[in-house]
C-alpha positions, 0 to 999 in steps of 0.5 A: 475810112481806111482809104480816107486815112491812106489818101490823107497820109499820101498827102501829107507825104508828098506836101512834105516832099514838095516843101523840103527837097534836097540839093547836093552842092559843090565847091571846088577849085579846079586850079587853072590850066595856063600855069606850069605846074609840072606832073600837075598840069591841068593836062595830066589831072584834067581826066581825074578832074571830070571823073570826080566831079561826074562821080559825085554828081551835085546838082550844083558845081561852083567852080573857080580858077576855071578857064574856057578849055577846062568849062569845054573839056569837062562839058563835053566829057560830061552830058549831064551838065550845062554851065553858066557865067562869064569870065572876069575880064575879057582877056585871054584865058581869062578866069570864071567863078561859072555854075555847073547844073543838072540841066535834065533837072533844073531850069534857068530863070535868071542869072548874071555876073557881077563884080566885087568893085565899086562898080559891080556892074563893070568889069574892073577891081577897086580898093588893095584887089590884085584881080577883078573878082567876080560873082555869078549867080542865078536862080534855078528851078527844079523841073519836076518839083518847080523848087526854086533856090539861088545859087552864087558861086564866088573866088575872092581875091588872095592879096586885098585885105580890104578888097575881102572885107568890101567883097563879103559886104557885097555878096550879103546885101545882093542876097538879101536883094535877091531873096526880095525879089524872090524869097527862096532858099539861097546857096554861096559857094567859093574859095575865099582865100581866107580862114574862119578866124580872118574879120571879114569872115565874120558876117558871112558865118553870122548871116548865113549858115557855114555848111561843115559846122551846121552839118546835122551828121557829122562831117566828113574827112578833114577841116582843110581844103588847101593842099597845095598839091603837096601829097607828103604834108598835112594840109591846115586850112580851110578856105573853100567853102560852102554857106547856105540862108538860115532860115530856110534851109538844113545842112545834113551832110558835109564832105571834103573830097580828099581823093588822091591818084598816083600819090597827088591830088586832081587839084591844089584844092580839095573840093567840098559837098554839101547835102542842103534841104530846102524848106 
């Protein structure tokens, strides 16, 4: 009867971890490298760069503002990490929104890169856009455990008002398309280049659950994720961030990274991380 009650409970314990497993996703603007930036060139940071996103280890990194020779630099300095993604256009230097995962524990089922454009199939902009913008997306598998969840990262354009409005739009209803073709948890990480308060927000937080404020255990550090690489001033805004589907997943941590060497940051951005349960 003892050993009944034992197998029984051992059961139930590994249901439970199979069905509500944990991911720890990041967001993180790397801030490209062919800018002048003086003593905070990609360069001079690049190093402070790779160890921060080495030490947090997520199983998920959306980058943005990430060129090719960073993707390699921070890859070949990294094994644990294999990428994914395509740059927004074809040029030189070009711009990725790519996905950083643990390649040890995660499998690739599917991915893609689409626009946020009239046309999301072709590389391009529309409405008061200043860039093309990207999305990239795929779905992961969990190795082990054969846990599946999408994972979209995002950088939305700085200029267009209603370029950010179309784009939020979009990024809703490719969700609910992928979660058709398979209803798995899904993750939505990015810099937006807009605060909560701006309008176009406004469906992303009643769609979706916005990781800092559904964060069971309180978050960690402060709100602003814009810092401009100014060391002496407060940041103010939060513009990175991090959101999750309602109805199958559980935000218990949150965190704004604001480590800092030599009195400057590794980025003009704070990267932010999320400890997500799957249902």
């Amino acid at each position: 009867m003892k050993t009944k009650n034992i197998s029984t409970i051992l059961f139930i314990l590994f249901a439970s971890f199979l069905f509500c497993q944990t991911i720890d996703v990041m967001s993180f603007n790397i801030r490209l490298a062919s800018v002048d930036d003086g003593e905070n060139h990609w360069n001079i940071r690049k190093d402070k760069v790779k160890d921060l996103i080495s030490y947090y280890e997520a199983d998920f990194v959306g980058l943005q503002e990430a060129q090719k020779p960073q993707i390699d630099y921070l890859l070949d300095n990294n094994s644990a990490y294999s990428f994914l993604g395509r740059p927004r256009t074809d040029e030189a230097n070009a711009e990725f929104s790519c996905i950083f995962y643990l390649k040890n524990k995660y499998k690739v089922l599917e991915q893609n890169t689409f626009w946020l454009s009239e046309n999301p199939e072709k590389s391009g902009k529309s409405w008061d856009a200043a860039y093309p913008r990207i999305v990239t997306y795929a779905l992961f598998e969990n190795i082990k455990t054969k846990k599946k969840v999408w994972v979209l990262n995002t950088h939305f354009d700085h200029v267009g008002v209603i370029a950010r409005q179309k784009s939020a739009e979009i990024i809703l209803e490719k969700i609910k398309t992928l979660q058709k073709k398979r209803n798995v948890p899904a993750v939505l990480t990015g810099d937006f280049n807009s605060v909560e308060s701006d309008s176009w927000m406004k469906p992303l937080f009643e769609n979706l659950q916005e990781a800092r404020s559904n964060s069971v255990t309180k978050p960690y550090a402060d709100k602003a994720t814009w810092n401009g690489f100014k060391f002496n001033e407060k940041p103010s805004e939060q513009i990175d961030f991090i959101f999750s589907s309602k109805n199958n997943t559980k935000v218990l941590k949150y965190r704004t990274i604001t480590d800092f060497y030599d009195y400057k940051y590794p980025s003009d951005h704070f990267p932010i991380v999320a400890k997500i349960q799957l249902k």
